[in-house]
N, C-alpha and C positions, 0 to 999 in steps of 0.2 A: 237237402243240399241245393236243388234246383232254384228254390223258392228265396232260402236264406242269399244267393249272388243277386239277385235283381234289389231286395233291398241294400244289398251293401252297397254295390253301386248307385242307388238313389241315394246312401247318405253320403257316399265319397261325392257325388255329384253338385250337392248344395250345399255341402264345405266348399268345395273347389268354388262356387259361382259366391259364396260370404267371405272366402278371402280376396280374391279379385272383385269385389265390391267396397271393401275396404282399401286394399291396395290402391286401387282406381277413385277414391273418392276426391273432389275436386278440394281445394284449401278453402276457409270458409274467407264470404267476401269480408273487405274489410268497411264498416261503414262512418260513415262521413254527414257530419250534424254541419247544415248548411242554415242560413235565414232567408228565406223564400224572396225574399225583399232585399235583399244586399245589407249592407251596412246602415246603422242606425246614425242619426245625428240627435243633434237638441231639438231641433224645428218638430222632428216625427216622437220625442217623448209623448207629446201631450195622447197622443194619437194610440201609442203603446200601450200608457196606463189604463185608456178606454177597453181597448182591449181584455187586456190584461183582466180589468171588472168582469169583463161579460162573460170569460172563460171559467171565471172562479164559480157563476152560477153553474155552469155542468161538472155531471159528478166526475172525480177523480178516478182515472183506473188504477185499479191495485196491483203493484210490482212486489208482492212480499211471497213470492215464490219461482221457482226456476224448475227446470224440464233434466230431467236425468238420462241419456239414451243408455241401455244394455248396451254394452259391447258385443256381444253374438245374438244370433236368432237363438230360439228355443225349438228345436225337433221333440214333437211327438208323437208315438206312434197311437195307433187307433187301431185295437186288437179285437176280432169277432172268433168265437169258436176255437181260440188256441193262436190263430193266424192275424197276422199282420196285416189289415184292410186297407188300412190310407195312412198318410203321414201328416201332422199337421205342421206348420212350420210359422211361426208368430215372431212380430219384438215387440218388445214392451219399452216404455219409459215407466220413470217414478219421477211425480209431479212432490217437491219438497220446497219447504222453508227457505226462505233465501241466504243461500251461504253453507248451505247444508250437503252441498251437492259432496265434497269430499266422505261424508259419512258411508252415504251411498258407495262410493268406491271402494273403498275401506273396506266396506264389510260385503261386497259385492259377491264373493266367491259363497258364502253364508246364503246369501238370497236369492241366488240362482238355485241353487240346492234344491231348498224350501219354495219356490215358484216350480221346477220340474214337477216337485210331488205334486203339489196342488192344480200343475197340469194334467199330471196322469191319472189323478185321483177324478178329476173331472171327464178325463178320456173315458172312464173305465166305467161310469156313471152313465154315460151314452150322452155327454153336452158337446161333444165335437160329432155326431154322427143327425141325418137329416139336416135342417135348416139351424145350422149350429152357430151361424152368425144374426138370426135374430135377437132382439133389445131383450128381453128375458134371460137367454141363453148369456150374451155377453155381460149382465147386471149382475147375474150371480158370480160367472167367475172376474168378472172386477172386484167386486165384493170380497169375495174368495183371497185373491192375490191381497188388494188393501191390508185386511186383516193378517194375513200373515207378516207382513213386510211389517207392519205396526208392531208385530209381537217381535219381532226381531229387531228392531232401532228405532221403533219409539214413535210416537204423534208429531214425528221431525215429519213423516210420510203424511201426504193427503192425501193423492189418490195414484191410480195406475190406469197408465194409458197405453192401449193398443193400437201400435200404429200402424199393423201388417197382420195379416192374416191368408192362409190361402192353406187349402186341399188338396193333398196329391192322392188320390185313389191307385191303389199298387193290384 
């Protein structure tokens, strides 16, 4: 019983600081397409189309996909010997197709699910314990996450991005 109050208070702890980080998020700014140069006339056409040429030699960047935040962090624990060792506490995005981001939501409560397991299943494995944010350690479970969200709504999903990560050792 001694052992079980200090984690509940570390999860009552970092609910309490994920609501009040929502609560407290700023509104996003709003943004504003300006032309570096004021307004355009006839005189500066000839000027623009030059432009306009020498732009079209550099390559195009690709807008044919959009960024998905979770709605909550993901707690995991990190079990040694029976006992609760540390907690891991991560968010993820899902990087999708453009327009697709509604699927996502949709079926959000489904792939929270299926991303826990495939956290714990990685916890229990020993990839959140030592240097558990080394490029090996995070490639497999991106990987990991990918593929599951793929099996659940489709090759709408490209990839999974970690945008937060941290260790609480208990």
């Amino acid at each position: 019983m001694r052992k079980l109050i200090p984690i509940l208070m570390a999860l009552l702890g970092i609910g309490a600081g994920v609501g009040a980080g929502i609560a407290l998020r700023p509104d996003p700014a709003e943004v504003v397409e300006m032309h570096p140069c004021g307004e355009t006339d006839q005189s500066q056409g000839a000027q623009d189309t030059s432009a306009k040429d020498h732009d079209a030699d550099a390559p195009e960047e690709e807008t044919t996909h959009e960024y998905v935040k979770l709605n909550n962090q993901f707690v995991v624990p990190v079990v040694t010997n029976d006992l609760v060792n540390s907690l891991v506490v991560m968010s993820l995005s899902v990087e999708v197709a453009e327009g697709q981001s509604e699927v996502i939501y949709a079926r959000e409560p489904k792939l929270r699910d299926a991303f826990l397991q495939v956290l714990f299943d990685h916890a229990n494995v020993g990839g959140f314990e030592g240097e558990f944010t080394n490029a090996n350690n995070m490639d497999i479970l991106r990987a990991s996450l990918r593929e599951t969200a793929q099996g659940l709504i489709g090759d709408v999903v490209r990839s999974i991005l970690i945008t937060d990560i941290a260790r609480q050792d208990v």
